[in-house]
C-alpha positions as CSV (number, residue, x, y, z in Angstrom):
1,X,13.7,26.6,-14.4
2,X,11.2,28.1,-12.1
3,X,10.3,24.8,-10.5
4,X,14.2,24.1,-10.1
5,X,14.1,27.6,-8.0
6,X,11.4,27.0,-6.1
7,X,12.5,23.3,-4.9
8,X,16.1,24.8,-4.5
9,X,14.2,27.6,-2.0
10,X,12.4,25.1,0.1
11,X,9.0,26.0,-1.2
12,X,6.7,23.3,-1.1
13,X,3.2,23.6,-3.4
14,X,0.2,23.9,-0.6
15,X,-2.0,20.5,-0.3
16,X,-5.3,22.3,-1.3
17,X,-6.4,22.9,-4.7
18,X,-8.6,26.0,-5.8
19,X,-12.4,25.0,-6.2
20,X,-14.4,27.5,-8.8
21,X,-15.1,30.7,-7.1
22,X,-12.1,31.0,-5.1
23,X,-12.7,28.2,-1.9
24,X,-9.7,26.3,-1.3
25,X,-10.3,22.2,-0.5
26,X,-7.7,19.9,1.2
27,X,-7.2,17.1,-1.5
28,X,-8.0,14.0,-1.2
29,X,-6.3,10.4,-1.7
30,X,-7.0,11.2,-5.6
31,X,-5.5,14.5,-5.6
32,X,-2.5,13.6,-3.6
33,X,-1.9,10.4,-5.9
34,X,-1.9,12.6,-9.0
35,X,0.3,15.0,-7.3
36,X,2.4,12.7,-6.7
37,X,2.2,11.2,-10.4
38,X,3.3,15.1,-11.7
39,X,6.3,15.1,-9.3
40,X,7.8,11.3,-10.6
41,X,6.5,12.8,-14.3
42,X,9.3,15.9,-13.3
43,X,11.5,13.9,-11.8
44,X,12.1,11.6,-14.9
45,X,12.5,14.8,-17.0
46,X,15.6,15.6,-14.5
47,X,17.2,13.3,-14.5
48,X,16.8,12.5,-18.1
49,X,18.5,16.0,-18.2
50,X,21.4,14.8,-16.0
51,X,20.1,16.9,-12.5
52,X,19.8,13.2,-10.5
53,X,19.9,15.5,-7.3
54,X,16.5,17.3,-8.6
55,X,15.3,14.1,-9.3
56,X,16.2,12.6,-6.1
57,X,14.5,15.4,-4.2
58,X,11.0,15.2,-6.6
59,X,11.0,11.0,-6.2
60,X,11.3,11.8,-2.3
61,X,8.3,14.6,-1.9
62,X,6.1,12.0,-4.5
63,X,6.5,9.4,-2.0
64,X,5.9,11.8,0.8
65,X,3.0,12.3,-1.0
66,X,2.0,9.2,-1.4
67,X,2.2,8.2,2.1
68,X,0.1,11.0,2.9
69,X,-2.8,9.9,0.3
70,X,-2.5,6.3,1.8
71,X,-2.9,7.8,5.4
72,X,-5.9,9.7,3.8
73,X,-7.6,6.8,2.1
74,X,-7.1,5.1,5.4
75,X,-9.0,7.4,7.4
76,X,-11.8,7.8,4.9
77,X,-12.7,4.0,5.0
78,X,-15.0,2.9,7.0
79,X,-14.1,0.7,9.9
80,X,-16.8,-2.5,9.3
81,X,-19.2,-2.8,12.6
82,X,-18.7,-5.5,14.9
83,X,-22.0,-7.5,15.6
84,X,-23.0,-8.0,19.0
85,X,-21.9,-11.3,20.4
């Protein structure tokens, strides 16, 4: 029920994830995918439990998510170097 309050409020779980010792990192492609696999993993529960709008809202912020690890992996691979012609 606490997740169901928190979506309903707008809250939105931060994009960094707590290293040992208290540093915070921005995730990666990874740790945006597997986000991303939690919120579809909720969002079946819903709707299974007849809250389609819940589910709705969960499908839509994994594929936010998603689109942000594919942005990600995109920027992390390197461009291939042109030979000189």
């Amino acid at each position: 029920m606490l997740a169901i309050r928190l979506l309903n409020s707008g809250w939105s779980p931060p994009m960094q994830s707590k290293k040992p010792g208290g540093e915070h990192r921005m995730l990666n492609a990874d740790g945006l995918r597997s986000r991303a696999i939690r919120y579809l993993a909720m969002a079946f529960k819903a709707r299974e439990n007849g809250d389609a709008d819940f589910a709705t809202r969960l499908t839509e912020r994994a594929t936010e998510l998603l689109e942000e690890a594919a942005t990600s992996a995109n920027r992390s691979t390197p461009k291939p170097e042109t030979s000189p012609a």
